[in-house]
N, CA, C and O atoms as CSV, one atom per row, in Angstrom:
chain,resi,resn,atom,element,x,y,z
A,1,UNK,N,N,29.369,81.701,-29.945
A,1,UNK,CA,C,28.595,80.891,-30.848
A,1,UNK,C,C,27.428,81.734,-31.363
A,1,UNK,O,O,27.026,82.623,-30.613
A,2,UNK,N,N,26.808,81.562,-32.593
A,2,UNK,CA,C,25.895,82.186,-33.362
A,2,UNK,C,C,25.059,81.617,-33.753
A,2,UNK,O,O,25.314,80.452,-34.058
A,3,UNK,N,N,23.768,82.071,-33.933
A,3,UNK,CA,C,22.751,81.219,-34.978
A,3,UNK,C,C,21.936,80.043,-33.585
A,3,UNK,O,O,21.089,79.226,-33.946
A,4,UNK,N,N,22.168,80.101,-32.740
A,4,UNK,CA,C,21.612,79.187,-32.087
A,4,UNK,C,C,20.083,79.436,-32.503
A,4,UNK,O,O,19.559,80.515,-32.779
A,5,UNK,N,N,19.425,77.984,-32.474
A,5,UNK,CA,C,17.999,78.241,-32.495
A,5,UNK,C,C,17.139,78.399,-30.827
A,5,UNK,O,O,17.229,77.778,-29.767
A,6,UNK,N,N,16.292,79.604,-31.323
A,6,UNK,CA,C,15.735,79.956,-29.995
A,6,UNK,C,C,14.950,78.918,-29.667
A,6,UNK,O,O,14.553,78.764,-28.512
A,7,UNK,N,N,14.644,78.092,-30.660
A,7,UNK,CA,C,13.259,76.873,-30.010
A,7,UNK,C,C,14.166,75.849,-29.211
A,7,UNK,O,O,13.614,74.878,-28.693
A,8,UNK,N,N,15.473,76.014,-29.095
A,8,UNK,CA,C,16.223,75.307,-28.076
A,8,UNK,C,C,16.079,75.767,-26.423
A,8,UNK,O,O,16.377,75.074,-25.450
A,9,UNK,N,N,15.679,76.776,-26.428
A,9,UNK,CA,C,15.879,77.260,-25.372
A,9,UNK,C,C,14.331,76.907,-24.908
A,9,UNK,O,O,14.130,77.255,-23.745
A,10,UNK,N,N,13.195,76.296,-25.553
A,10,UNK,CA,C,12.004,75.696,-25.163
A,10,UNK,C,C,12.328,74.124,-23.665
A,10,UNK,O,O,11.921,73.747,-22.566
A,11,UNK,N,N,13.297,73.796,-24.730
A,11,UNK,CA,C,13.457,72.722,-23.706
A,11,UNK,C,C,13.905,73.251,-22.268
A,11,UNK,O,O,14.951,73.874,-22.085
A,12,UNK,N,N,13.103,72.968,-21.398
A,12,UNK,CA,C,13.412,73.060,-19.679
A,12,UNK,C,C,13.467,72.310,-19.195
A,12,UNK,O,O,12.644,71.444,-19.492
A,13,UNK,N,N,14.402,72.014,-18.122
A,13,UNK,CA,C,14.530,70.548,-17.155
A,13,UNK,C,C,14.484,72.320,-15.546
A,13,UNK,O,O,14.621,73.532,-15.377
A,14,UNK,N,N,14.221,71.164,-14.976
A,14,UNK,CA,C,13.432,71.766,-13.605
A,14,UNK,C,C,13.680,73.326,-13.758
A,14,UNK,O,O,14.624,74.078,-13.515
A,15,UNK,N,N,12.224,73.484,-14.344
A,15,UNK,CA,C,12.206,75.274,-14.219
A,15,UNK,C,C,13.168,76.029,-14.771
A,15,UNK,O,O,13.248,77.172,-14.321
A,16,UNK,N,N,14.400,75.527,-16.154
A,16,UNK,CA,C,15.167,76.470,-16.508
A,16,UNK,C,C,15.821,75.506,-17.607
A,16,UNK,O,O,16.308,74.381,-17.718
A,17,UNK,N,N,15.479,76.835,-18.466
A,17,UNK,CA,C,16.207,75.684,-19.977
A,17,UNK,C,C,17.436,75.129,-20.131
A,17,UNK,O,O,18.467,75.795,-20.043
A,18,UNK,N,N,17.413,74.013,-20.343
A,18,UNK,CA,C,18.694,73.179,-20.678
A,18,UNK,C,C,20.110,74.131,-20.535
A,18,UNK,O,O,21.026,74.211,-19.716
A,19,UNK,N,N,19.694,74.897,-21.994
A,19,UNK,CA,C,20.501,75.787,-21.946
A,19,UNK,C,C,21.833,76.569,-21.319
A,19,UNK,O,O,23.052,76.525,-21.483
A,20,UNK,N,N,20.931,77.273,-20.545
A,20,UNK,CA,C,20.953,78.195,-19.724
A,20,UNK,C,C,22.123,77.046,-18.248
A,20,UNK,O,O,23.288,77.267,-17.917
A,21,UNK,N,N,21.420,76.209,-17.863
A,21,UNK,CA,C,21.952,75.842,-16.917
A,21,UNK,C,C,23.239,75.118,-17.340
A,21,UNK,O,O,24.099,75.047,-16.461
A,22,UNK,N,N,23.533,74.548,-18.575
A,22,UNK,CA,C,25.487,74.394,-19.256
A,22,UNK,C,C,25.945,76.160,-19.153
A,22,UNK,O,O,27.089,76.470,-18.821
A,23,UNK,N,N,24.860,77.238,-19.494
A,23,UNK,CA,C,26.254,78.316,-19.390
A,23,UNK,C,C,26.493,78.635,-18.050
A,23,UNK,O,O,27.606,79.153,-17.962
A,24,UNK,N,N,25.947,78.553,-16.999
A,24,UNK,CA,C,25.303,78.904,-15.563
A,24,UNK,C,C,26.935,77.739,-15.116
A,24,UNK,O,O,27.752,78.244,-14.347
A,25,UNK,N,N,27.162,76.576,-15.557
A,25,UNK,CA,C,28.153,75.614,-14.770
A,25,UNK,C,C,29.629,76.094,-15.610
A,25,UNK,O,O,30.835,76.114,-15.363
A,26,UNK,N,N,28.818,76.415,-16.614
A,26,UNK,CA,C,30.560,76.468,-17.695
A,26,UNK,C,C,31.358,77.779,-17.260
A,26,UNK,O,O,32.556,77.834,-17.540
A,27,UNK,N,N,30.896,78.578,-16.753
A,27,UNK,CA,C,31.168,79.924,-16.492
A,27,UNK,C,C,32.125,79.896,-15.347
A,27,UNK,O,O,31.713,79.429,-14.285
A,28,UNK,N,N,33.502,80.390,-15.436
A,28,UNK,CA,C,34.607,81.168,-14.356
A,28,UNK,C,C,33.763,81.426,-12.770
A,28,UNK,O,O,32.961,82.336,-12.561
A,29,UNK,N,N,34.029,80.766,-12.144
A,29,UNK,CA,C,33.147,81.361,-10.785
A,29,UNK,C,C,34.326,81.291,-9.360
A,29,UNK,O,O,35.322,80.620,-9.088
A,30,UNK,N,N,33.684,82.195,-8.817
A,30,UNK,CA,C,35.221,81.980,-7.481
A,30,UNK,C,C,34.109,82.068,-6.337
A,30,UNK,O,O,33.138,82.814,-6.209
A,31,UNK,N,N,34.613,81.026,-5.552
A,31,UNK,CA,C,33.837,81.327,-4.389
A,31,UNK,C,C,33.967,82.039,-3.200
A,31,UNK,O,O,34.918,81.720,-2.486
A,32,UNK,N,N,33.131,83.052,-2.773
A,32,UNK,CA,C,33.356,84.415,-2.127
A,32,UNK,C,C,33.782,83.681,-0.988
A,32,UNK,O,O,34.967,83.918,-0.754
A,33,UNK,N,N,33.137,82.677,0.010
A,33,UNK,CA,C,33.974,82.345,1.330
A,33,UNK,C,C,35.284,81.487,0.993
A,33,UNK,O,O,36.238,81.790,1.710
A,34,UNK,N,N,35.425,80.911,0.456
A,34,UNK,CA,C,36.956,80.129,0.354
A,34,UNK,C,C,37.989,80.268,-0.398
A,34,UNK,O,O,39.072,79.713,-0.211
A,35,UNK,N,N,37.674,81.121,-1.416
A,35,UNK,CA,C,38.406,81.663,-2.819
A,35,UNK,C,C,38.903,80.770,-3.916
A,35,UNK,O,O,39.760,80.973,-4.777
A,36,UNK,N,N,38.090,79.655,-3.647
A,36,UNK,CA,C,38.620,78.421,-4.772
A,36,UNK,C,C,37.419,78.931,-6.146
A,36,UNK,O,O,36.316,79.473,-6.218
A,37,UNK,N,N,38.512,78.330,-7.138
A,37,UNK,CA,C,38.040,78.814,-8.875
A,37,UNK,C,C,37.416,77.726,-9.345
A,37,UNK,O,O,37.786,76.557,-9.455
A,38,UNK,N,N,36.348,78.312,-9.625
A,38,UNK,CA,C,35.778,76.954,-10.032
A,38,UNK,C,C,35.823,76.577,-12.254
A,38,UNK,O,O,34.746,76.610,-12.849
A,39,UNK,N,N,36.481,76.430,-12.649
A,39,UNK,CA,C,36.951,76.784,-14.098
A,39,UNK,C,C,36.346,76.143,-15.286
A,39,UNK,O,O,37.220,75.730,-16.049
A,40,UNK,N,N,35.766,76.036,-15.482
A,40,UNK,CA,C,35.353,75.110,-16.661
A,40,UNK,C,C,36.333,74.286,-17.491
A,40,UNK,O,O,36.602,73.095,-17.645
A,41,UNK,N,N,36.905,75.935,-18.142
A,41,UNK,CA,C,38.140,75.920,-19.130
A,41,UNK,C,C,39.183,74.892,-18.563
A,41,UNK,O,O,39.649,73.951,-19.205
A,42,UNK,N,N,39.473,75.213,-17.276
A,42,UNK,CA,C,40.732,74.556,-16.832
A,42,UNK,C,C,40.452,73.052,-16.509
A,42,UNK,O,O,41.358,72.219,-16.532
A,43,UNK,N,N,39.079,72.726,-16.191
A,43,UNK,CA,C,38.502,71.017,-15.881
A,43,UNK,C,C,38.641,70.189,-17.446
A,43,UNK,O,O,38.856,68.995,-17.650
A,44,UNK,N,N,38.436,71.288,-18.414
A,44,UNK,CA,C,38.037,70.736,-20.062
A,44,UNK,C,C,39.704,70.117,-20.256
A,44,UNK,O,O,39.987,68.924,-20.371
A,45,UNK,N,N,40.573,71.140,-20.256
A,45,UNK,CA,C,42.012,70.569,-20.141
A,45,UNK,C,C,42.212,69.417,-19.542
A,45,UNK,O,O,42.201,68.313,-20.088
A,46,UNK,N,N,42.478,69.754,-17.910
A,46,UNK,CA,C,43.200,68.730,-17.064
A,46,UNK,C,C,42.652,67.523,-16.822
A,46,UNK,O,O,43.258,66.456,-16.725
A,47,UNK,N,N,41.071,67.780,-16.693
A,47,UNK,CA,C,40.279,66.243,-16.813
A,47,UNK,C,C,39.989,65.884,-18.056
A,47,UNK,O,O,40.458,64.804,-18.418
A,48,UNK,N,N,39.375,66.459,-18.779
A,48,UNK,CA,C,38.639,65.710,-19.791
A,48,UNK,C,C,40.053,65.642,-21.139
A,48,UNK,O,O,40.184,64.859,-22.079
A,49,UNK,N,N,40.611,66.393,-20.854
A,49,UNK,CA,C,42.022,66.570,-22.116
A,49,UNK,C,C,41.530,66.773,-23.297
A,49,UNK,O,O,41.898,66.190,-24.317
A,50,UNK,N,N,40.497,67.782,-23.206
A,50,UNK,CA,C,40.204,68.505,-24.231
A,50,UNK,C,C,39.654,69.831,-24.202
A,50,UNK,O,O,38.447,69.937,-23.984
A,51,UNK,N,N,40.420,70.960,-24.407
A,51,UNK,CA,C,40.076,72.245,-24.131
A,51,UNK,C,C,38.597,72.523,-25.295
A,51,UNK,O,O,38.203,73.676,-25.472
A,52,UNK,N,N,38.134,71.726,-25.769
A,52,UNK,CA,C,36.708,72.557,-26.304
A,52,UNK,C,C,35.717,71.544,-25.670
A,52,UNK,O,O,34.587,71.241,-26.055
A,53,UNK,N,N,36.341,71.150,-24.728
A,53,UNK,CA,C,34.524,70.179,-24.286
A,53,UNK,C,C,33.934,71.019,-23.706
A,53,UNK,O,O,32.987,70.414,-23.202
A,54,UNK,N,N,33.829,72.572,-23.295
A,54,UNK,CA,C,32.640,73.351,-23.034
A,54,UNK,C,C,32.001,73.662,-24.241
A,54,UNK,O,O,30.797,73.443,-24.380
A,55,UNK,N,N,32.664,74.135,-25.097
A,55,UNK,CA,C,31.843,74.103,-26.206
A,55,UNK,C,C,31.370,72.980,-27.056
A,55,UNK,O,O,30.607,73.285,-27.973
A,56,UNK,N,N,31.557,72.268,-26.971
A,56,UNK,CA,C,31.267,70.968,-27.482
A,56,UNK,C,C,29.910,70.476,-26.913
A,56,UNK,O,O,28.966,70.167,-27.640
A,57,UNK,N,N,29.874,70.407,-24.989
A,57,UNK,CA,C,28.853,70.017,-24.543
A,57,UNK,C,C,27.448,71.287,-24.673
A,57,UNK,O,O,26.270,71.163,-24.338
A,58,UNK,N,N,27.971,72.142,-25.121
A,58,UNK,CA,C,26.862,73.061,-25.693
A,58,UNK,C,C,26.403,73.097,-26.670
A,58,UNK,O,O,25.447,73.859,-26.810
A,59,UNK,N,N,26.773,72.451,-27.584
A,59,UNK,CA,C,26.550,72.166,-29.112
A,59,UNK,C,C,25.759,70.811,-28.746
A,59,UNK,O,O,24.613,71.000,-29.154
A,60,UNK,N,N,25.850,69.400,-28.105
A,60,UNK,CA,C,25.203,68.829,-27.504
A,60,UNK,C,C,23.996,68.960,-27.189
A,60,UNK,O,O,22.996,68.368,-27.598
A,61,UNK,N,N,24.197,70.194,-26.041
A,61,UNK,CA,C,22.915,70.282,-25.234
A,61,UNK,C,C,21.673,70.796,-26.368
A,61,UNK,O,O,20.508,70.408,-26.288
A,62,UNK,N,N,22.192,71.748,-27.430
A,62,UNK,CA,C,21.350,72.302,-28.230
A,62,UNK,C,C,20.986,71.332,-28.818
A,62,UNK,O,O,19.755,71.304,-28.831
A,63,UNK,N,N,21.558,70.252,-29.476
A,63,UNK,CA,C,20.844,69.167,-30.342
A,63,UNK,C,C,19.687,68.484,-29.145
A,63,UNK,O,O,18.469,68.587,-29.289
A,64,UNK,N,N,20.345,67.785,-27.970
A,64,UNK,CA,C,19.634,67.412,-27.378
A,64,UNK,C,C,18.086,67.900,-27.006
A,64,UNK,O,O,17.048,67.250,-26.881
A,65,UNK,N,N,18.390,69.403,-26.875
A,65,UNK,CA,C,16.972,69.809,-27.018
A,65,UNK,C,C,16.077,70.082,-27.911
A,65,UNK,O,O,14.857,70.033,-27.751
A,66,UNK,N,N,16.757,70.426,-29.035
A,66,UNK,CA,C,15.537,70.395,-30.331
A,66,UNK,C,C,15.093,68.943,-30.674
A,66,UNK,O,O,13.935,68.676,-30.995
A,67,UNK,N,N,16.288,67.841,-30.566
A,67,UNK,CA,C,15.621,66.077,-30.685
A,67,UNK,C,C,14.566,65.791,-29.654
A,67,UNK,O,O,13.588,65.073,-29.860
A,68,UNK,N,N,14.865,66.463,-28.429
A,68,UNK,CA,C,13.384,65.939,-27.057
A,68,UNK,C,C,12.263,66.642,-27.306
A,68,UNK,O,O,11.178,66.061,-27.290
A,69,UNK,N,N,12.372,68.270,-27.629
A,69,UNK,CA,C,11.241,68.594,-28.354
A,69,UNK,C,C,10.645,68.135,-30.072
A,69,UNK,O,O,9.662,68.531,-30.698
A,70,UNK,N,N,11.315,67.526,-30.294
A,70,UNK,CA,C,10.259,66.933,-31.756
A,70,UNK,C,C,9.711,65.338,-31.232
A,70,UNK,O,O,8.615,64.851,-31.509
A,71,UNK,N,N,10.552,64.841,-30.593
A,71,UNK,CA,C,9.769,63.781,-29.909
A,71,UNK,C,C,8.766,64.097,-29.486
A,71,UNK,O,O,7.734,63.881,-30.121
A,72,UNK,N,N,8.758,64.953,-27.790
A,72,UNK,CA,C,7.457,64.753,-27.323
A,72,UNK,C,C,6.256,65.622,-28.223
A,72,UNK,O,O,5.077,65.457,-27.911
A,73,UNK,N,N,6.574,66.437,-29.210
A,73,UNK,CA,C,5.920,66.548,-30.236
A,73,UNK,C,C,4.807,66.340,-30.906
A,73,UNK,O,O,3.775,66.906,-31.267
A,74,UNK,N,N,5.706,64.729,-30.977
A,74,UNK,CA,C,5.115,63.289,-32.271
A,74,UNK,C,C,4.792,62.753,-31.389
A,74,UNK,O,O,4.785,61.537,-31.583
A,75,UNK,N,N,4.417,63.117,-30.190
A,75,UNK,CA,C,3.429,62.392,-29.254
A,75,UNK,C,C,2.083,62.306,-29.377
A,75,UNK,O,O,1.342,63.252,-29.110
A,76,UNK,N,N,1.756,61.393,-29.708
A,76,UNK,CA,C,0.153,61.256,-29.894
A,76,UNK,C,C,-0.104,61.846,-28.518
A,76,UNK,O,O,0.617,61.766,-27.524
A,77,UNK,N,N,-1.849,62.751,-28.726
A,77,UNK,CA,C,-2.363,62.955,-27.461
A,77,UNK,C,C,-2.971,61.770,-26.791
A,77,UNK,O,O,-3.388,60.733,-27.305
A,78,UNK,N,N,-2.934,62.190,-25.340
A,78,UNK,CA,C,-3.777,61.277,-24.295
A,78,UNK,C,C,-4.918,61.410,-24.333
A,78,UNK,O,O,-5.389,62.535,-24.496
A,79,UNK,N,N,-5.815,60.170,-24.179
A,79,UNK,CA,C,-7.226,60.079,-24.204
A,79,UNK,C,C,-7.367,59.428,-22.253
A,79,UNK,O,O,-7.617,58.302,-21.823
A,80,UNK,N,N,-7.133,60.466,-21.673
A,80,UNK,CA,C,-7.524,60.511,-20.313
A,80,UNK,C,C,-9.072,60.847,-19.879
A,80,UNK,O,O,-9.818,61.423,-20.671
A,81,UNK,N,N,-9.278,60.661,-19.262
A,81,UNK,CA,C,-10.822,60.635,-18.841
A,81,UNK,C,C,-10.913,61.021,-17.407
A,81,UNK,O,O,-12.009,61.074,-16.850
């Protein structure tokens, strides 16, 4: 994918941008003690029955974060005391 906007990558949920943590789950991983695959690709198929819902939920996540950052935005400031 191309062109992503970097002010997406502003949005963070606990200590790490949105982002980052869909490519961190979407990603091929094998686990060193048991040797099970953990697949993205292959869950998008067999569960969801659609081979682009990784990319799809990344196209998502990017909207999602440029819409939460213009919200809290258009947040009026607090008059705390």
């Amino acid at each position: 994918m191309t062109e992503i906007p970097l002010r997406a990558y502003d949005y963070v949920v606990n200590g790490k941008p949105a982002l980052e943590w869909v490519i961190e789950r979407q990603c091929v991983k094998v686990d060193k003690a048991s040797g099970i695959v953990n697949d993205a690709n292959r869950y998008a198929v067999e569960t969801v029955g659609n081979p682009a819902y990784p990319l799809e939920l990344f196209q998502r996540v990017i909207t999602v974060s440029l819409r939460t950052l213009e919200i809290v935005e258009g947040l009026p400031e607090l008059d705390i005391d």
